[in-house]
N, C-alpha and C positions, 0 to 999 in steps of 0.2 A: 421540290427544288426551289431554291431561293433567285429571284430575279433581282437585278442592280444595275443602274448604268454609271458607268465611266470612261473619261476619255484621256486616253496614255498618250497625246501627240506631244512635241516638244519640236522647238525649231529647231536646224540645224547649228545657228550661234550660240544658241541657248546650252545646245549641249557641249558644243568645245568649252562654251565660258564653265560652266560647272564640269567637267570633268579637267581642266586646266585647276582648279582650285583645290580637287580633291586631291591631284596628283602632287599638287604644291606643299599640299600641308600633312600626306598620310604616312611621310617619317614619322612627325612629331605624336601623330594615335600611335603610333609600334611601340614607339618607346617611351611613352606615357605611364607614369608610375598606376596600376592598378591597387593597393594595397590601399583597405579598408580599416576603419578606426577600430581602434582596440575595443571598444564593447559592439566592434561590429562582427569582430574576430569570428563566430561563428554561425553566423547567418547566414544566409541566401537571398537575394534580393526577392523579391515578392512574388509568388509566379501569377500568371493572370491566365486563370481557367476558362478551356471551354465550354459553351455550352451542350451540353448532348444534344451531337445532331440528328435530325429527320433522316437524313439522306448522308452521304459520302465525299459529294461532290454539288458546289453552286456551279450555276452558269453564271457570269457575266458576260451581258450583252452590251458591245459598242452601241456609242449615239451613228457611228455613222453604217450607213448600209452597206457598205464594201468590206466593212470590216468582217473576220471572221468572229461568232462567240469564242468566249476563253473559261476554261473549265478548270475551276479551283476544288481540290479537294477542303473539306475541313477537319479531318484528320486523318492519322495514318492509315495504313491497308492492315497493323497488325490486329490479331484480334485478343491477343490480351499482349500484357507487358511482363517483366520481373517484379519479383515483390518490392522492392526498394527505387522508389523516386527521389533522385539526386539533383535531377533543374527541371525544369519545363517554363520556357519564354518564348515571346516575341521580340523579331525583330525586323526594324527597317532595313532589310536587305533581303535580295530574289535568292532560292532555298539553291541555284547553283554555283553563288558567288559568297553562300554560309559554308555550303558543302567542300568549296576550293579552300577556305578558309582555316576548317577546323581539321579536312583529310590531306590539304593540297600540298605542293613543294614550293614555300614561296616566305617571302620576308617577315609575316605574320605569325606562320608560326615556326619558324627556327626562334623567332624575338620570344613567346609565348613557352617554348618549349628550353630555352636558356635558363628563365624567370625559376623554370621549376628546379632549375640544377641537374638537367639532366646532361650527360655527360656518353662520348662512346659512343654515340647517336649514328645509327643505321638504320635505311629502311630501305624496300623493294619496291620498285615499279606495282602498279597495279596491274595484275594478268589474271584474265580467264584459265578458271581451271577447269581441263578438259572434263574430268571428270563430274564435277556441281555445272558447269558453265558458269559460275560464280566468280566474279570477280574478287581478287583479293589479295594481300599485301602481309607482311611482316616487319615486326620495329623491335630493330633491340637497343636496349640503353641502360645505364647506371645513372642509381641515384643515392647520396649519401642519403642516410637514415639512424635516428634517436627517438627511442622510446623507452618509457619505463618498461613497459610490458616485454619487449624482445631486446632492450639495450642498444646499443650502437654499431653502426658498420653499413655496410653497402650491399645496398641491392640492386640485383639483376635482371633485369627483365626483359621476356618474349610477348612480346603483342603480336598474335595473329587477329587481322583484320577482314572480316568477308561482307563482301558487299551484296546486300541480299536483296534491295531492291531501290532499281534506279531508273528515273523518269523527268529526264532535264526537263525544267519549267515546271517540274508537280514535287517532287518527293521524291526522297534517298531513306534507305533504311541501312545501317552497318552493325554489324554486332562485333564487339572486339572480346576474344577470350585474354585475359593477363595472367600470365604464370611468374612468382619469382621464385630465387635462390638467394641463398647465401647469407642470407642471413635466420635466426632462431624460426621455427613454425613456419617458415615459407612455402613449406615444400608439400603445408598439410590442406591446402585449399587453392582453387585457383576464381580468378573474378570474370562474370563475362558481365557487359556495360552493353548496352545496344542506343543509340542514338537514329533516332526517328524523326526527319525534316521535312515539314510538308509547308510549301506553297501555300498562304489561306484567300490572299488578295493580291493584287496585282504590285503592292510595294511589302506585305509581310509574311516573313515566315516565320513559323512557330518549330521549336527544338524542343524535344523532351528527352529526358537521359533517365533508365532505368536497370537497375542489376542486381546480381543474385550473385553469392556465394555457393560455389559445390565443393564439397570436402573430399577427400582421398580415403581409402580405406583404412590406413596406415594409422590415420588421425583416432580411431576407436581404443588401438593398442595403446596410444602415447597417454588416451588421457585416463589409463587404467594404470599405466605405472604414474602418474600423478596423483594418484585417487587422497592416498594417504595424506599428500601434502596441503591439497583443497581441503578434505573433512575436517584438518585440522585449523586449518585459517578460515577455511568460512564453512562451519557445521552446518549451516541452515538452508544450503545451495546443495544442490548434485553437481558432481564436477563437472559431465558432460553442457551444465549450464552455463558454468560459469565458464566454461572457455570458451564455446560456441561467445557469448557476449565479448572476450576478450578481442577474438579473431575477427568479429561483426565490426566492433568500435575501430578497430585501427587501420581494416581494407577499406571499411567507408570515409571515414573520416582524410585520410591521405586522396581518396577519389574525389570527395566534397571539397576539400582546399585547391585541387586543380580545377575544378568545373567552377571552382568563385572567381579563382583569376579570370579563365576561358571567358564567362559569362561579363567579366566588366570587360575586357576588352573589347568585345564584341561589340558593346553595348557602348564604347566611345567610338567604334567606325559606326553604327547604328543611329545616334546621334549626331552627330560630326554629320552623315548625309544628312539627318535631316533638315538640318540648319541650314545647308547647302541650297537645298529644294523651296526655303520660306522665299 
């Protein structure tokens, strides 16, 4: 285990004066344009890796003796992830005020969740289900949508949200399944996303987002009466390839353009505090 000392006091003016300022100005991060430059179009900001740790969990021990230690994990409890990493960052923010953030009911992200066009927006209280004890949620909403691949129109979508593991002060884990409709191939795969928050230090938390594609049985028929049309456009592919890639490119890709907004937003209150704190 890793030993460190630091000391979180703060006077009591200290902290009206800095959360008076944060309160003053956290309009203008909501509605702060996130949109990156055109040859930024498809990147992701940098992620900054951990190191493989020894152990699970640092202690930090206060300089003063009345304090209690405080126990940071350094990474999640999962023991593996989905095959597809889509972020993984740090930020200046405690992993229950990331967690309010990205699942919570609040200014942040109805602003965040507008940006995307989503429209018809409903969601559920979080409730323990009797059965998992798991807590969890559902969100349905429309989103216009264009692509070469499936053409134009509107999609549908159920988010069920399960919250698999929650420890205010440490780490949240949530896995969302997404199903859509309604528009071409919707109906032949559905995505599940898990986002993993853990607490590492006593001002950062680290977010990683990871997901897998599961296809439907239905999807083997469809791409057997396509067969003829793939051999003929692209002889050098199996079709089962070339769609598996079609359906890859365009569930990740629509999930990667939401987690780059997520991510700068984040990343201007993340900022913005820290500036607050010099």
């Amino acid at each position: 285990m890793a030993f460190s000392l630091k000391k979180r006091s703060r006077s009591k003016s200290q902290t009206i004066l800095v959360n008076g300022e944060r309160n003053k100005s956290l309009g203008e991060i909501l509605h702060r344009s996130t949109k990156t430059k055109k040859n930024d179009k498809n990147l992701i900001p940098p992620k900054e890796t951990l190191s493989p740790p020894s152990d699970d969990i640092q202690i930090k021990t206060p300089l003063s003796t009345h304090e209690k230690p405080i126990l940071y994990r350094t990474r999640c409890p999962c023991e593996t992830h989905h095959e597809k990493e889509l972020l993984e960052q740090n930020y200046e923010i405690n992993v229950d005020k990331l967690f309010d953030l990205i699942f919570g009911s609040n200014e942040f992200v109805r602003t965040y969740r507008q940006a995307q066009r989503f429209y018809d927006d409903t969601a559920t209280e979080w409730t323990k289900n009797p059965i998992t004890n798991y807590r969890e949620r559902i969100l349905n909403y429309k989103v216009p949508y264009e692509s070469t691949f499936i053409g134009k129109g509107t999609i549908s979508t159920r988010e069920t949200q399960i919250l698999f593991h929650e420890v205010p002060g440490s780490h949240y884990m949530v896995e969302t399944k997404v199903s859509n409709e309604g528009v071409k191939f919707s109906d032949t795969f559905s995505l599940t996303i898990r986002f993993c928050l853990v607490q590492t230090s006593l001002t950062i938390t680290n977010l990683c987002v990871t997901a897998q594609i599961a296809y439907s049985k239905a999807v083997i028929g469809f791409i057997k009466r396509l067969y003829f049309d793939i051999r003929v456009l692209l002889p050098k592919k199996k079709p089962i390839d070339v769609f598996l890639e079609l359906i890859e490119r365009n569930a990740y890709s629509a999930s990667l353009e939401g987690l780059k907004d997520l991510n700068n937003r984040l990343n201007l209150i993340s900022n913005f505090k820290m500036g607050n704190e010099k």
